[in-house]
C-alpha positions, 0 to 999 in steps of 0.5 A, a space after each residue: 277251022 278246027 278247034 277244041 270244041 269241048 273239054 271235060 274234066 275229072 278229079 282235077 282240083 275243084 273239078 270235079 266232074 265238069 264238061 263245058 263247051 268251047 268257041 273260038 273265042 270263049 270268055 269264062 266268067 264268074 266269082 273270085 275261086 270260082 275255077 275259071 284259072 283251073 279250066 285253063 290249067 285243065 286244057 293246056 294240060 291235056 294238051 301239054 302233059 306234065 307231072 302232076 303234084 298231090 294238090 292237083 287231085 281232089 281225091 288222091 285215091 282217083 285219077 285226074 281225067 281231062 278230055 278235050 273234043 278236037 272238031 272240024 279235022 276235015 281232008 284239007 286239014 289232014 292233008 296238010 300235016 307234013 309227014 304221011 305216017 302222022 296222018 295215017 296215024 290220026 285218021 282212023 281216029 276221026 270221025 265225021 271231022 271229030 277227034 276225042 282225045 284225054 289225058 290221066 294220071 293216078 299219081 304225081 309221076 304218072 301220065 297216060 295219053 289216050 284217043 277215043 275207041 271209035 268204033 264203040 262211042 257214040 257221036 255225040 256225049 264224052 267217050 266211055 271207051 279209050 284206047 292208048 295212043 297210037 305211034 304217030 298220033 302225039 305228032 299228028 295232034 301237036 301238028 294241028 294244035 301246039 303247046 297253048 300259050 298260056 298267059 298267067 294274072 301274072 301277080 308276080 310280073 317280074 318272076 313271069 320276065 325271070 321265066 321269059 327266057 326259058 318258055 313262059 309268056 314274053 318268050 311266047 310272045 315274042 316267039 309268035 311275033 318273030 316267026 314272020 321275021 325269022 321266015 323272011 330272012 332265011 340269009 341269017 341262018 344261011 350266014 351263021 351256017 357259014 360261020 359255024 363251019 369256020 369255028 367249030 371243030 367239025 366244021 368242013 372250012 375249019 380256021 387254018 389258025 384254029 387249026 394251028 393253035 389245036 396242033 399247039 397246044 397239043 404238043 404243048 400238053 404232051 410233054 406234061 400228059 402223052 395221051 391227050 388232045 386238045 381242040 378249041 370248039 367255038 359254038 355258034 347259036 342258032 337263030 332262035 338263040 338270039 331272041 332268048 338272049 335279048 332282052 326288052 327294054 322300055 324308054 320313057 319318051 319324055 324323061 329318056 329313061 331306058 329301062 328292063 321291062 320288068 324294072 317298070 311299074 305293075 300296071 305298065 308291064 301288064 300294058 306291055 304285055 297285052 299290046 304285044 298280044 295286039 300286036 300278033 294280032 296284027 301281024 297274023 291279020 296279014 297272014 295266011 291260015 296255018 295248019 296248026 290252031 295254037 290255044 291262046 288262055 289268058 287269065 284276067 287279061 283286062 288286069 290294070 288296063 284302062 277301060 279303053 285299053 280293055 275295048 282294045 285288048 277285045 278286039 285284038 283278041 277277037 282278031 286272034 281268034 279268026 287267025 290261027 288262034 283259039 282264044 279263051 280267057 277269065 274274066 271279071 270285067 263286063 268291058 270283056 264282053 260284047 254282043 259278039 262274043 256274049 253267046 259263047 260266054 261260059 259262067 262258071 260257078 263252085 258249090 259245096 256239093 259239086 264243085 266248079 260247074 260250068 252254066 250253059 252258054 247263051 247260044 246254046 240256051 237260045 236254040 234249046 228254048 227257041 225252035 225258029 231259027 229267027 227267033 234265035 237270032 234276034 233273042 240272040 242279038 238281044 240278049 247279046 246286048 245285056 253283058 250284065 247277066 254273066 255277073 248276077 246271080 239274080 237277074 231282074 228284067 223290067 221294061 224300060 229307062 222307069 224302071 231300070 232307074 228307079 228300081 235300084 235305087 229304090 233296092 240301096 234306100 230300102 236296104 242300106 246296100 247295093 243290088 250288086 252287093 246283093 249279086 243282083 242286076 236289073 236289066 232293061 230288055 226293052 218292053 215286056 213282049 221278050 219277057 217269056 222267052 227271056 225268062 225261058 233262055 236265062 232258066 236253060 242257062 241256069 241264071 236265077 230270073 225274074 221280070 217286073 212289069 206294067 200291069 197290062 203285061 198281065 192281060 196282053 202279053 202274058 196270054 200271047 205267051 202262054 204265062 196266062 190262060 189266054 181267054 181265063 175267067 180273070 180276062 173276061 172280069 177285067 174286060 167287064 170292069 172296064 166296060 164298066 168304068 168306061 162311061 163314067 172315065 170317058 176312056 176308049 176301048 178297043 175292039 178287043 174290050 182292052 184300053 186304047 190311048 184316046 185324047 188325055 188317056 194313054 193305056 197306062 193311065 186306064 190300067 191306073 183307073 182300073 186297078 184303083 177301082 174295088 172290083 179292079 184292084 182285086 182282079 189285078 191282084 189275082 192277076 198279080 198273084 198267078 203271074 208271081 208264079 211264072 216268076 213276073 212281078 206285075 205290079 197291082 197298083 198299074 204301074 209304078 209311077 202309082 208306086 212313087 205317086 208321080 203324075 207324069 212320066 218322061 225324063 223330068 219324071 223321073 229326075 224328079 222320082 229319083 230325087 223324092 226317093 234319095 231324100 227318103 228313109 229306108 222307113 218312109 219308103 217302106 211307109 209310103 211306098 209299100 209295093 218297092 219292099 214287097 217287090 224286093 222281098 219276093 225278088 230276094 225269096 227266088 
């Protein structure tokens, strides 16, 4: 189904030269004033263009740009829009099922529309050559996609309701949610018809006693001003009318207090207004594909809604979004992500020197980092999993529950504070074979990461990907060493020279072993030091119950690491666990 597949940005506010991909179904995340509200505002405004004020430049003396890529116009689509001289209007500006469209001003009372040069721009990138619209093409264009639905944060609820009446959310709302019916009962318009002719003064079956009383008053009006005449002409609303007329109202079903829906309390309306958005979904579910695709943007749709609300507004958004609507939104909340939709995720940020910019979505950053089309899939499915690394600046990886537990907990004694305060998440991936190629997805993403691992990390996996030299002089040291210890540890080796868990010995009881040994400890070290550069934390000591000086692992392990590290000071930990500051430090030095 066609939809806006990009859009891109000049001059708008904060925009100030941003491009970003687009799904059809797009969550935008990232901080408070960060632009997310103004992508919205940019893509309803190209396609619904309105006079601009002075504060929507970010440099008065430069035009406001948005264009906006419109992708899979195929033959069935433009064969469907009604009226032939619209589509012969649009098709020679498509190419390949692909339309660019953009919009400027250079003032407040300004606005120009414009289509791409075909012919003279290349495939793929945003045009440098446009031309004005053609006749035809604005109607072609509305055809496929209408005036977007925009749904504000609505922190003024009830001015949203006062607007209800003249087109903005509600009345947009419940326009969708009563096309259906106006479709299905075409006798109502045919009855008003009906009607219209009796009461109105051209109607062809004019009432005898309106009739009557225009003659009357007439002649009544004669003796006081010859010349003028009189008709009562009784309008009757269309169909639609009645809809802007009504209002909604709310019944408490315990108390029976009946209600205006903006007479209720903030978290209610807002409950309201997402569950008509369920609704539509419901009802469009049922319906056929239209030509047209409308944009539905919502800003922070998960606003006062309980956790689980959120799950459902979700999926009746995604519902939305495979019938007949394109659905992108901002979002602060993790709730608004799943496995399904992080790879469209779009993580937008402001700078100083660059102002709203917009990270490479996790799909996109997956098939420019990995060739194999399985591998794609998989790390996709993976990575979907982690909904936590659209809300960090800095993202820890580490291997498992150890880890993910203990690490930042570790992070909020040390410091006094919270990683999440500090913008920082750890994030368990699972084992230490997805490391590299987690780190090189989260690096074309633009997301600041690094990853902690066991210390065997550094002579298995890390050669197998390429972060070490796979056959260094290091590797043939640690296997020396090993071989070394072996007799008198009574551990196994396997055929490779590395450990193998045999009896009372697991692999990370060896790798202990060894890294507590002189020579061992200064071959782990170097390891350790290599692999800081490729952005790994491997920690020296072997793993990190040999940070905590636990015996054992397991839950009971780490229930009672948890509880040594609570009743610890920042000082203690610093004195007794010294690796924890050091890890953190070179975290919060990347």
């Amino acid at each position: 189904m066609h939809r806006v597949s990009c859009i891109h940005i000049e001059n708008f506010r904060a925009c100030r030269n941003i491009t970003l991909p687009l799904d059809s179904y797009t969550p935008l995340v990232g901080q408070n004033n960060a632009g997310k509200s103004t992508i919205l505002e940019a893509i309803r405004w190209v396609l619904k263009p309105s006079n601009l004020k002075s504060s929507d430049f970010y440099d008065e003396e430069k035009p406001v740009s948005v264009a906006a890529c419109i992708d899979g116009i195929d033959s069935e689509v433009l064969d469907r829009i009604p009226h032939d001289r619209h589509r012969q209007a649009i098709e020679p500006y498509c190419r390949d099922g692909r339309l660019w469209i953009r919009v400027t001003a250079t003032n407040t009372r300004s606005k120009d529309q414009e289509v791409w040069s075909v012919d003279e721009c290349p495939q793929d990138g945003v045009p440098e050559h446009w031309q004005t619209y053609p006749t035809g093409l604005p109607q072609a264009v509305s055809a496929l996609l209408p005036e977007p639905l925009h749904v504000l944060a609505m922190h003024d609820i009830g001015e949203d309701l006062g607007k209800a009446k003249t087109g903005t959310t509600i009345k947009g709302l419940l326009d969708e949610i009563m096309k259906p019916l106006l479709a299905a009962h075409d006798e109502l318009t045919t009855a008003l018809d009906t009607i219209r002719n009796v009461l109105t003064t051209g109607g062809e079956q004019r009432s005898d006693h309106l009739q009557q009383f225009d003659t009357s008053a007439t002649d009544a009006l004669e003796s006081f001003f010859p010349g003028l005449a009189l008709d009562l002409d009784l309008q009757v609303v269309d169909i639609k009318e009645f809809f802007k007329a009504g209002d909604l109202h709310v019944t408490d079903m315990v108390s029976g207090d009946r209600r205006r829906f903006d007479q209720m309390g903030t978290g209610a309306q807002r409950a309201i207004q997402m569950a008509l958005i369920r609704y539509l979904a419901d009802v469009r579910r049922a319906e056929d594909d239209q030509l047209s695709r409308r944009l539905l943007l919502i800003d922070e749709p998960e606003l006062y809604l309980h956790p689980q609300g959120v799950r459902r507004l979700r999926e009746a958004l995604k519902t939305l979004s495979s019938a007949g609507f394109q659905v992108i939104f901002s979002t602060h909340s993790p709730l608004m992500l799943s496995r399904d939709n992080a790879p469209n995720t779009v993580i937008v940020g402001n700078t100083v020197d660059d102002g709203v910019t917009a990270r490479k979505p996790l799909n996109q950053a997956v098939q420019d980092a990995i060739e194999d089309a399985e591998s794609q899939s998989q790390t996709l499915f993976e990575l979907g999993n982690l909904v936590d690394i659209y809300f960090a600046d800095r993202v820890i990886l580490c291997e498992g529950k150890t880890d993910r537990r203990l690490l930042p907990l570790a992070y909020e004694q040390l410091y006094q504070r919270s990683p999440d305060l500090d913008h920082i998440t750890f994030v368990s991936v699972g084992g230490c074979n997805n490391f590299a190629k987690a780190l090189s997805i989260l690096s074309a993403m633009d997301i600041r990461a690094c990853a902690i691992a066991d210390l065997d990390f550094a002579y298995t996996n890390a050669r197998k990907s390429g972060l070490l030299e796979r056959d260094g002089a290091d590797m043939a040291a640690a296997k020396a060493t090993l071989r070394r210890l072996r007799p008198e540890h009574g551990f196994t080796l396997s055929g490779n020279g590395l450990p193998q868990k045999c009896n009372q010995w697991s692999a990370a009881d060896i790798w202990a072993c060894f890294a507590s040994d002189d020579e061992g400890q200064d071959i782990a070290q170097g390891s350790h030091e290599t692999l800081k550069d490729a952005r790994v934390w491997a920690w020296p000591q072997g793993c990190i119950e040999q940070v905590t000086g636990a015996d054992d692992k397991g839950e009971d392990a780490i229930m009672e690491q948890e509880q040594q590290l609570r009743a610890m000071s920042a000082a203690e930990i610093e004195q007794q666990m010294p690796a924890f500051k050091a890890c953190f430090d070179w975290i919060r030095s990347l």
